[in-house]
N, C-alpha and C positions, 0 to 999 in steps of 0.2 A: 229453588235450587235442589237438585235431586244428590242425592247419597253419593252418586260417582264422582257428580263434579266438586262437593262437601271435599272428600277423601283428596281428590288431587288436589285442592286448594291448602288443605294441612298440608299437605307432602312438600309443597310449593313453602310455603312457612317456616316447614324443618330444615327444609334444603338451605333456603335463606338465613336462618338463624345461622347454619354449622358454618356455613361460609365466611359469617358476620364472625363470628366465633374465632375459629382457626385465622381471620385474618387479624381481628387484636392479638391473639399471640404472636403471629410473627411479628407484627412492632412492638408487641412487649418485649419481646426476645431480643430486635434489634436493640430497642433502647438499653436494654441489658448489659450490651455488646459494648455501644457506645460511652457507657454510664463506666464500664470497664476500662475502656480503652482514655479512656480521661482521665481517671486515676493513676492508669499506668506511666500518663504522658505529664504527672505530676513529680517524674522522678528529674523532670527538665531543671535547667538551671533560672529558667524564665519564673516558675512559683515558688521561690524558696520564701521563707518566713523573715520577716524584717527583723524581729523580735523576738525574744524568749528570755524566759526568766529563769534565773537558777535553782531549783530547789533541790531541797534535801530525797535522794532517790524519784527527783525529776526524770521523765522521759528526754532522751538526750534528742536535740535536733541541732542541723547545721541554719546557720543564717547565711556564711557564703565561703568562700575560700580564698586566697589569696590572687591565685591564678587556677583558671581552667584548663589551661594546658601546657604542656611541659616537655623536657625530656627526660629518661633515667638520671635521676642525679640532681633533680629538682627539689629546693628545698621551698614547703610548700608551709604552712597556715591553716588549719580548721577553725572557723570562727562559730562560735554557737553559747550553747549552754548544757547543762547537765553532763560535760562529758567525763566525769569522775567516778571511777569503778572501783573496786577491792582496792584496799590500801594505798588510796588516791593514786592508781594509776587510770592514765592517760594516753589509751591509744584507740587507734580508727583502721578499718580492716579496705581494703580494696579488692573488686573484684571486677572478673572480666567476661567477654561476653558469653563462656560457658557456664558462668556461675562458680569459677571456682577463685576460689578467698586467699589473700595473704594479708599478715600481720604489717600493722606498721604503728613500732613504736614510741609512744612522744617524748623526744626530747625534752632535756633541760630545760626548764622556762613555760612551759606548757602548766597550763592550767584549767580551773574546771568549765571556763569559756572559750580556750586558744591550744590546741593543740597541733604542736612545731613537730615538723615529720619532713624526713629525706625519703624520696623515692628509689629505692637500693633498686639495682637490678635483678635481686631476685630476693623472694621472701619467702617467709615461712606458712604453712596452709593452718595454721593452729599456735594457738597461745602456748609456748614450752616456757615460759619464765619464771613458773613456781615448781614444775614437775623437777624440770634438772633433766631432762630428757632431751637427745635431742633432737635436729627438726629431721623428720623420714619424707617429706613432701613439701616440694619449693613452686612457689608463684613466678614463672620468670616474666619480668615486666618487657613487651616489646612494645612496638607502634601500634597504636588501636583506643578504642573508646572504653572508658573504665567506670566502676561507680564507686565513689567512695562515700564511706559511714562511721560512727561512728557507734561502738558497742560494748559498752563497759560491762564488765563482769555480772551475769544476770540478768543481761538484755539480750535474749539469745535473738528479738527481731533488730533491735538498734535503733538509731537515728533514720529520719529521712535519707535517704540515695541522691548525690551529686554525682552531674556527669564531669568525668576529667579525660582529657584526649592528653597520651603518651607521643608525643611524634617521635 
């Protein structure tokens, strides 16, 4: 084998490898994508958690809700654990499909596994219940897909995400 054909034979090799190469990334990449897209589709109401346990500054998760879908005026159920924030309060935030947030209060009776909540037609974008200030920005609740959670004071990510459909 002479020099010439040596050289195109590397070349041939390099070429082969970058190809080998650049094509595990792109599946790496996809799997990436997917590996993503799985998680995100964990905010279903299909994977929620059967179980959880209560602890002291546990991470709050929901295990189900009472109903998934409703209309304004829905009095609703959070069933889980850890949902106990500042001064054993008890409340779960909803948002909607731009991402923006309203408070929802729990009722009487709510505790740090069951948090009793009305879907008002319009809510507040922030916790005002210690400031004494009051709400400058309202969530008004219409027909659409929602997620609600629950985030006790100091869990600025929260519980797991439930879907709730407003009709």
């Amino acid at each position: 084998m002479n020099q010439k054909n040596f050289v195109s034979l590397v070349f041939v090799v390099v070429v082969l490898i970058l190809i080998v190469g650049a094509g595990y990334f792109v599946v790496q990449n996809n799997s990436n994508k997917q590996a993503l897209q799985s998680a995100q589709n964990t905010e279903s109401n299909l994977d929620l958690p059967t179980t959880c346990k209560d602890e002291e500054e546990g991470t709050p998760i929901i295990t189900s809700l009472s109903s998934y879908s409703g209309a304004v005026g829905t009095k609703l159920e959070i069933n889980g654990c850890n949902f106990t924030g500042f001064e054993g309060d008890k409340n779960a935030w909803i948002e909607n499909a731009n991402s923006v947030k309203g408070i929802l209060y729990g009722e009487e009776g709510s505790t740090s596994k069951n948090i009793k909540i009305t879907l008002e037609s319009s809510l507040c974008q922030k916790d005002t219940s210690y400031s004494g200030l009051s709400c400058d920005a309202k969530l008004d609740l219409t027909s659409g897909v929602y997620k609600i959670y629950v985030a006790p004071w100091g869990w600025e990510k929260g519980s797991n995400k439930v879907i709730f459909t407003i009709k």
